[in-house]
VEXDO-883719 format. One record per residue: x, y, z of N, C-alpha, C, O in turn. Coordinates in steps of 0.1 Angstrom, whole numbers, plus 2048, in hexadecimal, padded with zeros to 3 digits. Example, Ala and Ser with C-alpha at 12.3 -4.5 7.8 and 13.67 -1.06 7.14 Angstrom:
<sites>
8847C784E87B7D384E8847DF84E88E7DF8558807EA8478897F584788180084F88680B850
</sites>
This chain:
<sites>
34360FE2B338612E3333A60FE42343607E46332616E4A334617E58330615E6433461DE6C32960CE69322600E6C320606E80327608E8A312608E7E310609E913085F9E932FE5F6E8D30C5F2E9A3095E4EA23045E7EB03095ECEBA2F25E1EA82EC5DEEB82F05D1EBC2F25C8EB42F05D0EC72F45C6ED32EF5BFED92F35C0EE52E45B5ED82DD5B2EE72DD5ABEF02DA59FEEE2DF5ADEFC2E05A8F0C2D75A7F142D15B0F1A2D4597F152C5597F1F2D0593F2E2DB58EF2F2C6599F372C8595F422D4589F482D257CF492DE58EF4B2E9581F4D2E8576F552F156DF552DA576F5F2D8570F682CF566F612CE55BF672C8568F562BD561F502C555AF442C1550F3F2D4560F3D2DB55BF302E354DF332E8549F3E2E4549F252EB53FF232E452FF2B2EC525F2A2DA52EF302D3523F332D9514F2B2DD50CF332D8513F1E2D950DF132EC505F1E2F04FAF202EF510F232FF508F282FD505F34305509F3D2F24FDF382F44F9F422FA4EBF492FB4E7F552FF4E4F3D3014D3F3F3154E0F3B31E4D8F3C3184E7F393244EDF3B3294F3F433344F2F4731F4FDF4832250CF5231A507F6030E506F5F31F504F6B316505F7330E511F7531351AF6F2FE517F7D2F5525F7F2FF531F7D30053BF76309527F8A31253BF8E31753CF85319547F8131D533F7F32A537F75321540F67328547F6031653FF64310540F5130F54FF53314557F4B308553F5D30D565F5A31956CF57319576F4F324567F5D33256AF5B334567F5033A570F4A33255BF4A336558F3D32F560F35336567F2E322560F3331756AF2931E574F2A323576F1F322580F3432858AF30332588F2E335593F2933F57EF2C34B57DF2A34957EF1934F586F11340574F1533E572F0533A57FF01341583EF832F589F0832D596F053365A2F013355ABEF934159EF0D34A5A8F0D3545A4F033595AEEFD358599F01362597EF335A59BEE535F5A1EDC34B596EE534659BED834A5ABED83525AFECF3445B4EE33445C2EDB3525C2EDF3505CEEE035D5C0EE23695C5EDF3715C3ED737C5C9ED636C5B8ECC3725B3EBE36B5BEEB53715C5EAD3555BFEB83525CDEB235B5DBEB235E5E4EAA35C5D9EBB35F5E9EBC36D5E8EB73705F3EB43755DFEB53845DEEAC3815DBE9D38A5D7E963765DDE993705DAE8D3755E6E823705F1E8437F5E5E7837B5F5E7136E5FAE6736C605E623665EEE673595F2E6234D5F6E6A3425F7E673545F8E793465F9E8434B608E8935660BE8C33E611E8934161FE8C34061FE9C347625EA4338617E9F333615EAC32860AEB231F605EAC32A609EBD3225FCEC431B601ECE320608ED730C5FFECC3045FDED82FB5F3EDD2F45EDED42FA5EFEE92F95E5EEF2EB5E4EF52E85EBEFF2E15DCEF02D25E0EFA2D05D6F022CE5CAEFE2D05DAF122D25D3F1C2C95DAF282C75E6F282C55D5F2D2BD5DCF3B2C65D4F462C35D8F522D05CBF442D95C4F4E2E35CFF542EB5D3F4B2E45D3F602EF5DCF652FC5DBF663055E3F652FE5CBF6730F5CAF6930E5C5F5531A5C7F5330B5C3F4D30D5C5F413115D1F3F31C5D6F3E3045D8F3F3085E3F3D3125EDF403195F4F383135ECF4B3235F2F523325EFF4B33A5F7F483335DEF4A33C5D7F4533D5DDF373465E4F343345DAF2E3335DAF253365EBF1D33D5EEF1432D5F5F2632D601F2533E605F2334360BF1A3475FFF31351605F3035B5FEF253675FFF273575F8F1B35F5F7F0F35B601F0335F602EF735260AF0A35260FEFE34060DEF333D60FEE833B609EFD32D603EEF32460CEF732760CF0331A614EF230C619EF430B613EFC313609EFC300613F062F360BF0D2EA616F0E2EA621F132DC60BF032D460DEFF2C9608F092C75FDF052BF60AF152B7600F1B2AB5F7F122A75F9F062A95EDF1829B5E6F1228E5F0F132875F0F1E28D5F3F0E2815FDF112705F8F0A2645FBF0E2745EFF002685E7EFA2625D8F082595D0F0926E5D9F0E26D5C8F122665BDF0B2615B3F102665C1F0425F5B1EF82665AAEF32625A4EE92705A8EF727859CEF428359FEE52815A7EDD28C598EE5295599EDC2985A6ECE2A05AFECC28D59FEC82875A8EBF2855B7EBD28B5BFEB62785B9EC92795C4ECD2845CBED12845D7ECD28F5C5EDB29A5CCEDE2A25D3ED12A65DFED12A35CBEC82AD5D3EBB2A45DBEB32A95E3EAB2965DAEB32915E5EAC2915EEEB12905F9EAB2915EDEC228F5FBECB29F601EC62A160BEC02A95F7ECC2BA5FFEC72BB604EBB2BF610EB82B65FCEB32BD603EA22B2613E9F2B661CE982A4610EA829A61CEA32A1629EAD2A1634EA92A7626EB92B0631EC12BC634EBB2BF63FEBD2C562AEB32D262FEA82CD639EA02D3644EA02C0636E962BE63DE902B7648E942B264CE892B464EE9A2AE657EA22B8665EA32B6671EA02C165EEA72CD66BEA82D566AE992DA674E932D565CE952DF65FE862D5654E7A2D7648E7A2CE65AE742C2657E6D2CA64DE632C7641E642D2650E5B2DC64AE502E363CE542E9633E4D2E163EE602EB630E682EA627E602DE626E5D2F5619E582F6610E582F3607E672FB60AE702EA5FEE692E65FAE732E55E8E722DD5E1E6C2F15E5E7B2F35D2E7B2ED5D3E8C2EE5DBE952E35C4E892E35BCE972EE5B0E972EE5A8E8E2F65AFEA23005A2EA32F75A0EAF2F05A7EB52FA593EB02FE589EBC30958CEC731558FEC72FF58AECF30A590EE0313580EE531957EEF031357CEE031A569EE2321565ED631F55BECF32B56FED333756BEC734456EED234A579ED4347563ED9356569EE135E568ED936856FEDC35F55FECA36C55EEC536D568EB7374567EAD364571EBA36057DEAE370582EA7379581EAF373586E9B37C589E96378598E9036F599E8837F5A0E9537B5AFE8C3805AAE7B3775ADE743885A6E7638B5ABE6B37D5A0E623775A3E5837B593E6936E58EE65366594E66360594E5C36059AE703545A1E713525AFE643475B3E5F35D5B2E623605BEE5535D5B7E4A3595BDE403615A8E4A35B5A5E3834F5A3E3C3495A2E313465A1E4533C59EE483325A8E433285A7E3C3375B4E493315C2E4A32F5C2E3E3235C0E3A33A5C4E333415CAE293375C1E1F3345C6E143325B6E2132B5ADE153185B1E1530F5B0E0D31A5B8E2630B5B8E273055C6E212F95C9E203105CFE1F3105D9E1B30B5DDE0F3065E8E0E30C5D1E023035D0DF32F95CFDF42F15D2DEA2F35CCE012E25CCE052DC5D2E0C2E05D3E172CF5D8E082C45DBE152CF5D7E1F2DA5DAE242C25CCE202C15C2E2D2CB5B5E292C85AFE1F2D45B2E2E2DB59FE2D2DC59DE3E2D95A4E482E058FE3B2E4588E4F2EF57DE472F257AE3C2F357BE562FE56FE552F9564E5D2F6566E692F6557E552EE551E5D2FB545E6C308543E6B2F7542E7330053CE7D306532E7A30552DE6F30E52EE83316520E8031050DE79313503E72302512E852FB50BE832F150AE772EA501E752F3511E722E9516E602DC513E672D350DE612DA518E742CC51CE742C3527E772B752AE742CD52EE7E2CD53BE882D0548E7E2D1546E722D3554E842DA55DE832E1563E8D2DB567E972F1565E8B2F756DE912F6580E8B2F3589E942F8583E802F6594E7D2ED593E712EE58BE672E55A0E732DA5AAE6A2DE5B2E682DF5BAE722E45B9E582E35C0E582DA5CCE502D95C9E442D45D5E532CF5DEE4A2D55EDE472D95F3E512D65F2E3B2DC5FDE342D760BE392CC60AE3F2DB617E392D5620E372C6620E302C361CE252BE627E382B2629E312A761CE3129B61DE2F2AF60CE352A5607E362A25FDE452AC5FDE4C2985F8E492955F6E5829B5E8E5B29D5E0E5129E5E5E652A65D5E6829F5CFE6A2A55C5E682935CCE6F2885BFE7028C5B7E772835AFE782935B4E7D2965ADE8228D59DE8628159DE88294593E88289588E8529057AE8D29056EE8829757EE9A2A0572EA129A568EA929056BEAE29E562EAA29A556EB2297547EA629A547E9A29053CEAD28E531EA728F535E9A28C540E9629552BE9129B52DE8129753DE7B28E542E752A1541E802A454EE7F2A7553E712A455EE6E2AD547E672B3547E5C2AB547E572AA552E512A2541E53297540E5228E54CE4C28C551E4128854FE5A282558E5728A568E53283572E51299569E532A1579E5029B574E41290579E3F2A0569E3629E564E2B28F569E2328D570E19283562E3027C567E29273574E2A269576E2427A57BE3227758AE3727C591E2A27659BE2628558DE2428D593E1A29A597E1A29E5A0E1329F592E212AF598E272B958EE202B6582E222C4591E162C958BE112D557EE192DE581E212D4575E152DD569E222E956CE182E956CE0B2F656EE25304575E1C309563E1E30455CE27312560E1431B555E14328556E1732E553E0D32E558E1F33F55DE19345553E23343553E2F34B54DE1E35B545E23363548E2F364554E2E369543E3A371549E4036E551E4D378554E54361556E5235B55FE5B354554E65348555E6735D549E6B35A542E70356548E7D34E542E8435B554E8035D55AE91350562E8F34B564E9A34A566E8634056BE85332566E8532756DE86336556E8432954FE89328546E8F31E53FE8C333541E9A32F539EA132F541EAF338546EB631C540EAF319544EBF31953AEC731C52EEC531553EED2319534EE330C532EE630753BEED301525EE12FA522EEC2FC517EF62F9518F0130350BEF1302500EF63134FBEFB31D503EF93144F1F013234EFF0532B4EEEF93354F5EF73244E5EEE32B4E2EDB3304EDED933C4EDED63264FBEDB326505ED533450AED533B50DECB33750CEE734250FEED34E508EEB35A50DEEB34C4FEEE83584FCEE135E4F9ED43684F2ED23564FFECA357504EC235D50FEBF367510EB735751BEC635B523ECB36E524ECF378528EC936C51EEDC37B51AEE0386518ED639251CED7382510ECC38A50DEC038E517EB939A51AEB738751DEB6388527EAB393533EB639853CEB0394532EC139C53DECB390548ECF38B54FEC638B549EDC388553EDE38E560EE539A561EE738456AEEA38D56EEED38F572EFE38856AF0539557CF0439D577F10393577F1A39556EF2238857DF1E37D57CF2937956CF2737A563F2F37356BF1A36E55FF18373553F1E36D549F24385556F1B38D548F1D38B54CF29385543F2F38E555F31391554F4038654CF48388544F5137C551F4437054BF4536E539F4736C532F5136F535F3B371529F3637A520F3E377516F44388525F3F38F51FF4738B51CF53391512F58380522F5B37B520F68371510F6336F508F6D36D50CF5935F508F543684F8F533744F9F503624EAF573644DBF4F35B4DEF4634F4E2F483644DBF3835C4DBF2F35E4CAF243674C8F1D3574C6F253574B9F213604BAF1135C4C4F0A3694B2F0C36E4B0F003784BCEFE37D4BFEF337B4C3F0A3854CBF093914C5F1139C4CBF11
</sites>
């Protein structure tokens, strides 16, 4: 199966807050898009992803991001999170109705294509499944099948509520790069561990990051 991933990107001047005892102001936009741009370039190296689009109303995201290759989708709901991926996935399907349709997380720098494929490939037995985050509280990806709607449901215990929305929680071993996102300094270097990839490091390398 063949997997279109919505994307979403808030404002780069407003992201990554959470890294502030890490990133100084100027530095956390650079980095938010650095994490952005290694996520969709591991998607789009995915052989289970047909394609990536990105819902952002940010310009230099978009630009950056655009020129790897991913849709840009605008925020056109502006209602926050939520709304953004039901606006992208209800615009995927609009032109290709059948779409297999995943939400990832735009803050996976150390993403792995061939993990993100058993990822895909497990959520595929289901409607609806998610992979819940590193932190077993969150979600990093939703996915929903042909034919049925993604619901989407992120933010505060995320896990939570995909669970009791109905969406099956996948278990699988090994897809570590698939769920550890970047909010906090911990986060990041967790992240770092696992290798990420080259924006991100470049990035980082400019950053003191405590315990590194």
């Amino acid at each position: 199966m063949q997997w279109t991933l919505v994307i979403p990107v808030k404002p780069l001047a407003r992201a990554k807050s959470r890294l502030s005892d890490t990133a100084a102001d100027a530095l956390r936009p650079g980095l938010a898009l650095a994490f952005a741009q290694d996520t969709v370039a591991a998607a789009l190296a995915c052989p289970a992803v047909k394609d990536v689009s990105v819902v952002t109303d940010d310009p230099w995201a978009g630009r950056e991001l655009g020129a790897l290759g991913a849709h840009i989708v605008s925020d056109e709901p502006h209602g926050g999170l939520n709304a953004a991926l039901a606006h992208a996935a209800a615009a995927v399907r609009a032109t290709r109705p059948e779409s297999a349709v995943a939400a990832l997380n735009a803050d996976l720098p150390a993403l792995r294509p061939l993990e993100l494929a058993r990822v895909l490939d497990a959520a595929a037995e289901f409607p609806r499944a998610f992979l819940p985050d590193a932190a077993a509280i969150g979600t990093t990806l939703l996915a929903a099948r042909e034919g049925t709607q993604l619901r989407p449901a992120f933010g505060m215990d995320s896990r939570a509520r995909h669970r009791a929305s109905g969406a099956v929680e996948l278990t699988l071993d090994a897809v570590d790069s698939v769920r550890q996102d970047v909010d906090t300094g911990a986060d990041l270097r967790a992240a770092l561990a696992l290798g990420v990839g080259p924006r991100t490091a470049a990035q980082a390398a400019r950053l003191l990051i405590p315990g590194q």
